[in-house]
C-alpha positions in Angstrom: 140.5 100.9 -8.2 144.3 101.3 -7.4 144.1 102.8 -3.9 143.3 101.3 -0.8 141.1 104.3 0.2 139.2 103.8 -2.6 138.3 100.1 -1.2 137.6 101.9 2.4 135.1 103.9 1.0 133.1 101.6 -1.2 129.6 102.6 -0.7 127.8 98.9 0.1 124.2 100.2 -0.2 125.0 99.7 -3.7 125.5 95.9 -3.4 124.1 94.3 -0.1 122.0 94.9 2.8 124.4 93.5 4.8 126.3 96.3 7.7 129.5 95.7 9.5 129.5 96.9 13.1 132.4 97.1 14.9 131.7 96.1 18.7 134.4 97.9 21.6 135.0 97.4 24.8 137.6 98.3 27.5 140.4 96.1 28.3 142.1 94.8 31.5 143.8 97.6 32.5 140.5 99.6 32.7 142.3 102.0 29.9 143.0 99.9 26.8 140.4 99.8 24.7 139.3 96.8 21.9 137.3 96.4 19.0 136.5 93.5 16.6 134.2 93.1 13.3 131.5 91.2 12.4 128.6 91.2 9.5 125.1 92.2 10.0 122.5 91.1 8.0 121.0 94.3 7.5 120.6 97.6 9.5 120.2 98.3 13.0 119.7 101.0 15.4 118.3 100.0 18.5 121.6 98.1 20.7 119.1 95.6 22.1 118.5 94.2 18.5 122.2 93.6 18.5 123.5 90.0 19.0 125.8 89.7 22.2 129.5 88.4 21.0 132.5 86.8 23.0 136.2 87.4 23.0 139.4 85.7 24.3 139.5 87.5 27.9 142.5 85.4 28.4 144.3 87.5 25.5 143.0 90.8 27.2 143.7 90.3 31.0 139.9 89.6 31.8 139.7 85.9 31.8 142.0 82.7 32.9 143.1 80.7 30.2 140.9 77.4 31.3 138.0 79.5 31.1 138.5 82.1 28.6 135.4 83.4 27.3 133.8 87.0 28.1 130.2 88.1 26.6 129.8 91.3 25.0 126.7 93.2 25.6 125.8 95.9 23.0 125.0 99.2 24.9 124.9 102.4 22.6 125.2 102.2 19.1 127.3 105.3 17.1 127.7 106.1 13.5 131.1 104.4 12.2 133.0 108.0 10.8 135.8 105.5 9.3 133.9 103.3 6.9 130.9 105.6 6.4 127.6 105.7 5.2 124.1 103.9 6.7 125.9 100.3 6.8 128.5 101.1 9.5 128.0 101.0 12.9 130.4 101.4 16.9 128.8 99.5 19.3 129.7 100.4 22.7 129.6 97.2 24.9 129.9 96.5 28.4 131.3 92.1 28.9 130.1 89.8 31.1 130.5 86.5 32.3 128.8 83.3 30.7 126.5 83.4 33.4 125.4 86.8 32.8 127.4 88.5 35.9 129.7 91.3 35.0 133.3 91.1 34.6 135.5 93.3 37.8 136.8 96.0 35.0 132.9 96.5 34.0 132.4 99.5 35.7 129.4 100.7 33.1 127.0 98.0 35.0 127.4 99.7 38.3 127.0 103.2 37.1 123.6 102.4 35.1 122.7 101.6 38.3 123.3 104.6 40.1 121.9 106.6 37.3 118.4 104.1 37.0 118.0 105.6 40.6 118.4 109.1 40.3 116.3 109.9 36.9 114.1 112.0 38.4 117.2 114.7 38.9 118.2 114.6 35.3 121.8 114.8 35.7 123.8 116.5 33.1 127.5 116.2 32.8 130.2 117.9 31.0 133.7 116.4 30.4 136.8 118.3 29.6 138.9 115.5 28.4 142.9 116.7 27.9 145.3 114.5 26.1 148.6 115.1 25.0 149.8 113.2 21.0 153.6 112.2 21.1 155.9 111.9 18.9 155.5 107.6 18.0 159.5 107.0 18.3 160.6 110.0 20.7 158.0 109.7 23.1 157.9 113.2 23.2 155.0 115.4 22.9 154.2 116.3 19.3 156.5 120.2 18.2 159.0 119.4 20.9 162.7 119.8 19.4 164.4 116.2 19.9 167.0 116.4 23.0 165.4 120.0 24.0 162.4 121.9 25.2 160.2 123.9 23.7 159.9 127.6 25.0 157.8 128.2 28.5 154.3 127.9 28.4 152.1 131.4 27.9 151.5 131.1 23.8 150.5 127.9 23.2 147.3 128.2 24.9 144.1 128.1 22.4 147.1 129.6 20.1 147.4 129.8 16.7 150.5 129.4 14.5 153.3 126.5 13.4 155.1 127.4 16.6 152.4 127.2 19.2 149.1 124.5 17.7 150.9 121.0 17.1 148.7 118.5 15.6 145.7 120.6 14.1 144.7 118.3 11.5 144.4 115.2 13.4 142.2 117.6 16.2 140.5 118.7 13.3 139.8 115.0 12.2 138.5 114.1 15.5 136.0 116.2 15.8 134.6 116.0 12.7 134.5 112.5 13.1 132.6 112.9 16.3 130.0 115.2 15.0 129.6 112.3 12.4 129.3 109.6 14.6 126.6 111.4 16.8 128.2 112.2 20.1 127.4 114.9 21.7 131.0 116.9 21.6 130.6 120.2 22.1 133.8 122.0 21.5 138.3 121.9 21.0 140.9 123.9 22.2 144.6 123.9 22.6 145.8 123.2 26.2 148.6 125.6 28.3 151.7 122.1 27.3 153.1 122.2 23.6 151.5 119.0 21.9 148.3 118.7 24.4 144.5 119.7 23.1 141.2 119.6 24.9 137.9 118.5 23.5 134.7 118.4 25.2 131.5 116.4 26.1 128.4 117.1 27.0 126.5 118.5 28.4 124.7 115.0 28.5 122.6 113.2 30.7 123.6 110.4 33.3 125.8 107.3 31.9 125.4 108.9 28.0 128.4 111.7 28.9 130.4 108.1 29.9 129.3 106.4 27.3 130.2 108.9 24.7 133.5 109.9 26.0 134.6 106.3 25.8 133.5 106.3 22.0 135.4 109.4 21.3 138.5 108.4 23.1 138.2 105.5 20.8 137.9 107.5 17.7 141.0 110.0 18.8 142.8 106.6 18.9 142.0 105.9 15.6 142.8 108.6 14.4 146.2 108.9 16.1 147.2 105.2 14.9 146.3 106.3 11.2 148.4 109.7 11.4 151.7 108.0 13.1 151.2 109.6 16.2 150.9 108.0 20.1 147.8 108.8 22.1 148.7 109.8 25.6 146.3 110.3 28.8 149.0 110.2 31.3 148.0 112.6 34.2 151.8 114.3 34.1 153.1 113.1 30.9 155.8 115.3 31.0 158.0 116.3 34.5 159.3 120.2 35.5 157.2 122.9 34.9 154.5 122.2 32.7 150.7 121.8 33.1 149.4 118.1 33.6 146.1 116.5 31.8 142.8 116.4 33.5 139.4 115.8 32.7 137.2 118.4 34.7 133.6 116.7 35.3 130.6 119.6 35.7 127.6 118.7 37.3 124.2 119.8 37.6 120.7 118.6 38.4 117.6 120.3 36.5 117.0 121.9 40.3 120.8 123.2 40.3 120.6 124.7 36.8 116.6 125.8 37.0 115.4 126.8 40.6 115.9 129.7 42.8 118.3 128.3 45.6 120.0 126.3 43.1 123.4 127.8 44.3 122.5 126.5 47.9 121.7 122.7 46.5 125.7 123.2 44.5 126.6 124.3 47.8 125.4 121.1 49.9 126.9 119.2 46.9 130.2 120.3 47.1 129.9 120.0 51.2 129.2 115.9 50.8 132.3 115.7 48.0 134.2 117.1 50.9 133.3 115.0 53.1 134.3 111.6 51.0 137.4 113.8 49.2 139.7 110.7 50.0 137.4 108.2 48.1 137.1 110.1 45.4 140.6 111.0 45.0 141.3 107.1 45.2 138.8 106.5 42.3 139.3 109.4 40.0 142.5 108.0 37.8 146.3 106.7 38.2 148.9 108.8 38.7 147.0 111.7 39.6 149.3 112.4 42.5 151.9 113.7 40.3 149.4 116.2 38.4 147.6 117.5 41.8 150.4 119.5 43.3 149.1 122.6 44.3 150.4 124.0 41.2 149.6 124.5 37.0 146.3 124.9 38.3 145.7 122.7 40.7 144.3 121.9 44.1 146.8 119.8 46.1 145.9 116.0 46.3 145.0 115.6 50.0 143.8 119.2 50.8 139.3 119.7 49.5 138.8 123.3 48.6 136.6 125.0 46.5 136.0 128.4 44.9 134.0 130.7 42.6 136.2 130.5 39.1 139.2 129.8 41.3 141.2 126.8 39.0 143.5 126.5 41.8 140.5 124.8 43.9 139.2 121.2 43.9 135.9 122.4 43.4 135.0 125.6 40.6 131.9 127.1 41.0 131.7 130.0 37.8 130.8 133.8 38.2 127.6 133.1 35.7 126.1 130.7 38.8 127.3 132.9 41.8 125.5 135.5 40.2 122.0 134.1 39.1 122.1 131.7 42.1 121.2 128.4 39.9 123.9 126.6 37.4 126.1 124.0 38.3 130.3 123.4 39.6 133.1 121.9 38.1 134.8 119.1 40.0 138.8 119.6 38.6 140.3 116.6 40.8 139.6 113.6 38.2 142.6 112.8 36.5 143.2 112.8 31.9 142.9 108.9 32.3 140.1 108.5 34.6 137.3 105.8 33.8 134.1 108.2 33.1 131.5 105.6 34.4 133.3 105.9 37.6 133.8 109.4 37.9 129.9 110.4 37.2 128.3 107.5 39.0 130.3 108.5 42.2 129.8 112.6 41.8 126.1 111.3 41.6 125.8 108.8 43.9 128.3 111.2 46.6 125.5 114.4 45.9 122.2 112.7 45.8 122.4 109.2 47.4 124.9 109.5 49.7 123.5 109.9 53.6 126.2 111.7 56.1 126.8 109.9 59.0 
C-alpha cells in the first residue's frame, strides 16, 4: 500500500479483535473540544462497559499543575465515520475529579439531572445548529473575495450554484458521516451569510439532543481540519449587515405535541421563560449580545417576546401548532456557540420544575 488512506481504511476484523475508541470531551473554555485513543480488547457497545481514562487537565485549563489529573467517564458511545467499520468507536465523556465529583465545565452531570426528574414528560428537542467555515489564512468566511464583500444577502439562502453554496462538499461529508455514526441529524441547509450552513438535530429526547450535538460538532471539526478550512461558532462572526449564527432549541412534551390544550401548556411555557428571560439570556452562549439586535431576525437581547412564525420574536410558536392547538415552540435566543446541556436542561427545568414566586 502507497497511500496513507489506504492504511486509514484497513479493515482490522480481518486481523484482531481488538477496537480503538476514541474518548472526547470538552475543554476549559466550555467550547474546545478533545479527544485521545486507546485500544480495546474487543468490541463494545454499552458506555458502562467502557473503562474510565484520565487526561492532563493542567494542559486543558481544568486542573492545576500540582494536581493534574481529571477522570473521564464514558457516556454515549457513536460509530467512528473516520476509521470505519465494527472496530471503531466515539465515546462521549463527561470528567470528573479523582474523587468522583464533577469538574465546574461538566455541565452534562447537572443536566442528566434535570432530565432523570422529568421522564415522565418525555421531552423532545430540536437543535438548529449554524456555523459559518472560514477561509484558514484570511479568516474570512469561505467564497468571500480577499479585501472585499461578497454581494448582499437574498440568494445565498438554501441556494444553489458556485456563487451562492460555499463549502458543499465538506456539508455533504458531515452529514453523511453523522448518519454513519448514528446521530439523530435530521436535515442541512444553506444559511441567509455567504460561507454559513445549518444542520439539524433531533428531534431527540432529553440530554441525547445534547449529547449528539456535541458529537456532531466534533465530527464537523474533523472534517473542517481535514479539508483546510476553520470551524467557526462565533454568534456574529462577521460585523455590518449580515445575519449572525444561532442555534434555535424547539421544545415539546408528549402532552404539548399529543393533547387537546397542548397550545395552552406552550403557552404557560413560554409565560415562565419570560419570567427568568435575564437568566437564560446569561446562560445561552458568549457574545450573543452582538447577534440579538433587534435585527437579521432577531429579538433584541433585553426585550422577551414571542409570536406565531414571527423570527423576529424570542419565542416562535409555528402556524401547524396555532392551528391544531398541540405541537411545540422554538426558543431563537440561544446563541451558534451555546453549550447544549445547558440550554435544554434550563428550557426544562424553566417549563416544568420551575415554581413562580
Amino acid at each position: 500500500m502507497s497511500h496513507l488512506s489506504d492504511l486509514i481504511n484497513l479493515n482490522l476484523s480481518d486481523t484482531t479483535e481488538k477496537v480503538i475508541a476514541e474518548y472526547i470531551w470538552i475543554g476549559g473554555s466550555g467550547m474546545d473540544m478533545r479527544s485521545k485513543a486507546r485500544t480495546l480488547s474487543g468490541p463494545v457497545s454499552d458506555p458502562a462497559k467502557l473503562p474510565r481514562w484520565n487526561y492532563d487537565g493542567s494542559s486543558t485549563g481544568q486542573a492545576a499543575g500540582e494536581d493534574s489529573e481529571v477522570i473521564l467517564y464514558p457516556q454515549v458511545v457513536f460509530r467512528d465515520p473516520f476509521r470505519r467499520g465494527n472496530h471503531h468507536l466515539l465515546v462521549m465523556c463527561d470528567a470528573y475529579t479523582p474523587a468522583g465529583d464533577p469538574i465546574p465545565t461538566n455541565k452534562r452531570h447537572a443536566a442528566a439531572n434535570i432530565f432523570g426528574q422529568i421522564q415522565a414528560e418525555e421531552s423532545l428537542f430540536g437543535i438548529e445548529q449554524e456555523y459559518t467555515l472560514l477561509q484558514k489564512d484570511a479568516n474570512r468566511p469561505l467564497g468571500w473575495p480577499l479585501g472585499g464583500y461578497p454581494g448582499p444577502q437574498g440568494p445565498y439562502y438554501c441556494g444553489i450554484g458556485a456563487d451562492k453554496a460555499f463549502g458543499r462538499e465538506i456539508v455533504d461529508a458531515h452529514y453523511n458521516a453523522c448518519l454513519y455514526a448514528g446521530i439523530n441529524i435530521s436535515g442541512i441547509n444553506v444559511e441567509v451569510m455567504p460561507g454559513q450552513w445549518e444542520f439539524q438535530i433531533g428531534p431527540s429526547p432529553g440530554i441525547s439532543a445534547a449529547d449528539e450535538l456535541w458529537v456532531a460538532r466534533y465530527i464537523l471539526e474533523r472534517i473542517t481540519e481535514m479539508a483546510g478550512v476553520v470551524l467557526s461558532l462565533d454568534p456574529k462572526p462577521i460585523e455590518g449587515d449580515w445575519n449572525g449564527a444561532s442555534a434555535h432549541t424547539n421544545f415539546s412534551t408528549k402532552a404539548m405535541r399529543e393533547e387537546e390544550g397542548g397550545y395552552e401548556l406552550i403557552k404557560k411555557a413560554i409565560h415562565k421563560l419570560q419570567l427568568r428571560h435575564a437568566d437564560h439570556i446569561a446562560a445561552y452562549g458568549e457574545g450573543n449580545e452582538r447577534r440579538l439586535t433587534g435585527r437579521h431576525e432577531t429579538a433584541e437581547i433585553n426585550t422577551f417576546s414571542w409570536g406565531v412564525a414571527d423570527r423576529g420574536a424570542s419565542i416562535r410558536v409555528g402556524r401547524k401548532t396555532e392551528k391544531e392547538g398541540r405541537g411545540y415552540f422554538e426558543d431563537r435566543r440561544p446563541s451558534s456557540n451555546m453549550d447544549p446541556y445547558v440550554v435544554t436542561s434550563m428550557i426544562a427545568h424553566t417549563t416544568l420544575l420551575w415554581e413562580q414566586p
